[in-house]
C-alpha positions in Angstrom: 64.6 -15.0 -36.6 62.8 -18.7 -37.3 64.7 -21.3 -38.9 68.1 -19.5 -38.6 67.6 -16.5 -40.2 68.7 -13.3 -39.4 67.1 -9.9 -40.7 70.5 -9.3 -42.4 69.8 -13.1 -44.1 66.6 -11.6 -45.5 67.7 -8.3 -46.3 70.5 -9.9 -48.1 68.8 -12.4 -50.3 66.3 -9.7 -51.5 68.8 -7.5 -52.7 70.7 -10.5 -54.4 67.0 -11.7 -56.1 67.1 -8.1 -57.3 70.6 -8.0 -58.3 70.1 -11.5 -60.5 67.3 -9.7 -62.4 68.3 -6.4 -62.7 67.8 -5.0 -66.2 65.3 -7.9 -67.0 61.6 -7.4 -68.7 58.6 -9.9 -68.1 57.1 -11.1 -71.5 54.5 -8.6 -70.2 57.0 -5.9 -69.6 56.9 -5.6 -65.9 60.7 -5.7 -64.2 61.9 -8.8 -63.8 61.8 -9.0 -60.3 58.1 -8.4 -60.2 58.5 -12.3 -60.5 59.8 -13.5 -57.8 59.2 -10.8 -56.3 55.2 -12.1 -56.1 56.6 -15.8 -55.7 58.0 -15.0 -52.5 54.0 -13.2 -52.0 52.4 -16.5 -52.6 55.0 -18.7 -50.7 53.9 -16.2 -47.8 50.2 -16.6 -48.7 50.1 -20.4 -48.3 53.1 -21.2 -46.1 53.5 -18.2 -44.1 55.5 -20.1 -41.5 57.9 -21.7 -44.4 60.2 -19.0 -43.9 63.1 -21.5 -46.0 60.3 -21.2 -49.2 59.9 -17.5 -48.7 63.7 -17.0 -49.6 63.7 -19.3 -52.0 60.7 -17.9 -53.8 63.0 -14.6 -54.3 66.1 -16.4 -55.4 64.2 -19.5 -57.5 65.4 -18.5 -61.1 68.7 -16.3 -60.1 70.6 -19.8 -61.8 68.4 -20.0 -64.8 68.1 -16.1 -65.7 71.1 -14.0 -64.5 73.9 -15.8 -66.2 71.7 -16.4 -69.1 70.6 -12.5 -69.8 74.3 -11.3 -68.1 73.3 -9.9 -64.8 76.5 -12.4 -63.6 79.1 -14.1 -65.5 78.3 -17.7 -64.8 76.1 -20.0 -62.9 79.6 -20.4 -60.3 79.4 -16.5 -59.9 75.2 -16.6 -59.1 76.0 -19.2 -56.6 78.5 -17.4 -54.8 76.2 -14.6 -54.6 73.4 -16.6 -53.4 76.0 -18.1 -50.9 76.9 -14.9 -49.8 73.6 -13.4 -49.1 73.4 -15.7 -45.7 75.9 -15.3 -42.6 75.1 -19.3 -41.5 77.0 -21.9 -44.3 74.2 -24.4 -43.7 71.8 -22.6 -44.2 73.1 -21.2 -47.6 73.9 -24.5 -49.0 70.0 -25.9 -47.9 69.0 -22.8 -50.0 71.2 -23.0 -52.9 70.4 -26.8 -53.0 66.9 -26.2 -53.4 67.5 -22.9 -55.7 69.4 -26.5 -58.0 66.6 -28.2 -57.7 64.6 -25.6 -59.2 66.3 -25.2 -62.6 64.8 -26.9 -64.8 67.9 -28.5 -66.7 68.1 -28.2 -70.8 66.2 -31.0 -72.6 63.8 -32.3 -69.9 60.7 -32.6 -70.3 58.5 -30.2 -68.0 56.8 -32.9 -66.8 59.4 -35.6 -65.9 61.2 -32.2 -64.3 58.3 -31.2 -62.1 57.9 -35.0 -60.9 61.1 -35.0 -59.9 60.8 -32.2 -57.3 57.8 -34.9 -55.5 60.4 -36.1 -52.8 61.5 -32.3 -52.1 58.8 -30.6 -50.2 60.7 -27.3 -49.9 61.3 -27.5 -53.7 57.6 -28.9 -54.9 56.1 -25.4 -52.9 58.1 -22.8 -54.7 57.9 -24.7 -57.5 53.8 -25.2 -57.5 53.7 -21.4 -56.4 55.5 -20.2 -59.7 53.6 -22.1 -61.5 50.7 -20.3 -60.1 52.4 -16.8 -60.3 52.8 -17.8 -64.0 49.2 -18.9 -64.7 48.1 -15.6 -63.2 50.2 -13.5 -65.7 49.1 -13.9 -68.8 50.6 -17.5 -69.8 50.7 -18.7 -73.8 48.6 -21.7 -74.7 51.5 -23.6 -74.9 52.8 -22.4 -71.6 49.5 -23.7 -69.8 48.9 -26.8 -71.6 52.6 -28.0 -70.4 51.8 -26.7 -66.9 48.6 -28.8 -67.2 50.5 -31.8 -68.0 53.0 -31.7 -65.6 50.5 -31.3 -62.9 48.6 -34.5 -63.9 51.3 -36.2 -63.8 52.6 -34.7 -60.8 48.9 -35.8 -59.1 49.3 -38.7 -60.8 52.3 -40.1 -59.2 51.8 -38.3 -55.6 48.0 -40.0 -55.9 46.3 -37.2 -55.5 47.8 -33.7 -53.8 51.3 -34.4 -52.6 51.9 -34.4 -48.9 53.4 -31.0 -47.7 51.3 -29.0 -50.2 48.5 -26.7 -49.3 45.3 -26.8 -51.4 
């Protein structure tokens, strides 16, 4: 398959996205994997050749959410799992390197977080794709005002729309 992926790969990192979030609600009540689930949709919609974002997209809050609400017992554990889910090492540890980059780390601001994917193409797409998932589903006031921050600063700083990212 493209960019060193085997069916077995894809099969693997779907049932390990659904693993991470099994037992999980929405705010809205859906399963939890109706998340990423459409994350991986959207990645498809406007990067259907990024087959790296695709997998991603599936496996982008597995660090954040399973240890967090017990699907595993620690962030080591998720990562093994994640690991796991490809039969190629180097392609595991791109993956899980951008599945890092992704969680947002306690006590940073959205913003300055989001800014910080600009350099990290791979990252910036899933990430700008959630986002959208999110603003699709219902968001708080609170939830889109920050998302409307951190993309101003985000245009800010990339002067305009950041190269890599579709419109």
């Amino acid at each position: 398959m493209e960019q060193g992926f085997s069916k077995e790969d894809y099969e693997d990192v779907y049932a390990t996205a659904r693993m991470a979030h099994l037992g999980q609600e929405r705010r809205s009540g859906a399963p939890g994997f109706s998340h990423p689930s459409a994350v991986r949709n959207l990645a498809r919609k406007y990067y259907p050749n990024d087959k790296q974002a695709q997998l991603v997209a599936l496996l982008h809050d597995t660090l954040e959410d399973a240890p967090k609400l017990g699907t595993v017992g620690s962030e080591e554990e998720m990562k093994l799992w994640i690991r796991g889910a490809f039969g190629d090492e180097q392609s595991a540890e791109k993956i899980l390197a951008t599945v890092e980059a992704l969680t947002h780390p306690p006590g940073m601001r959205y913003d300055v977080y989001v800014s910080s994917l600009l350099g990290d193409e791979l990252a910036l797409r899933v990430k700008l794709v959630d986002m959208l998932h999110n603003l699709r589903t219902s968001p708080s006031p609170k939830q889109a005002q920050k998302y409307k921050n951190a993309l101003e600063v985000l245009a800010d700083l990339a002067g305009g729309k950041p190269i890599g990212i579709s419109r």
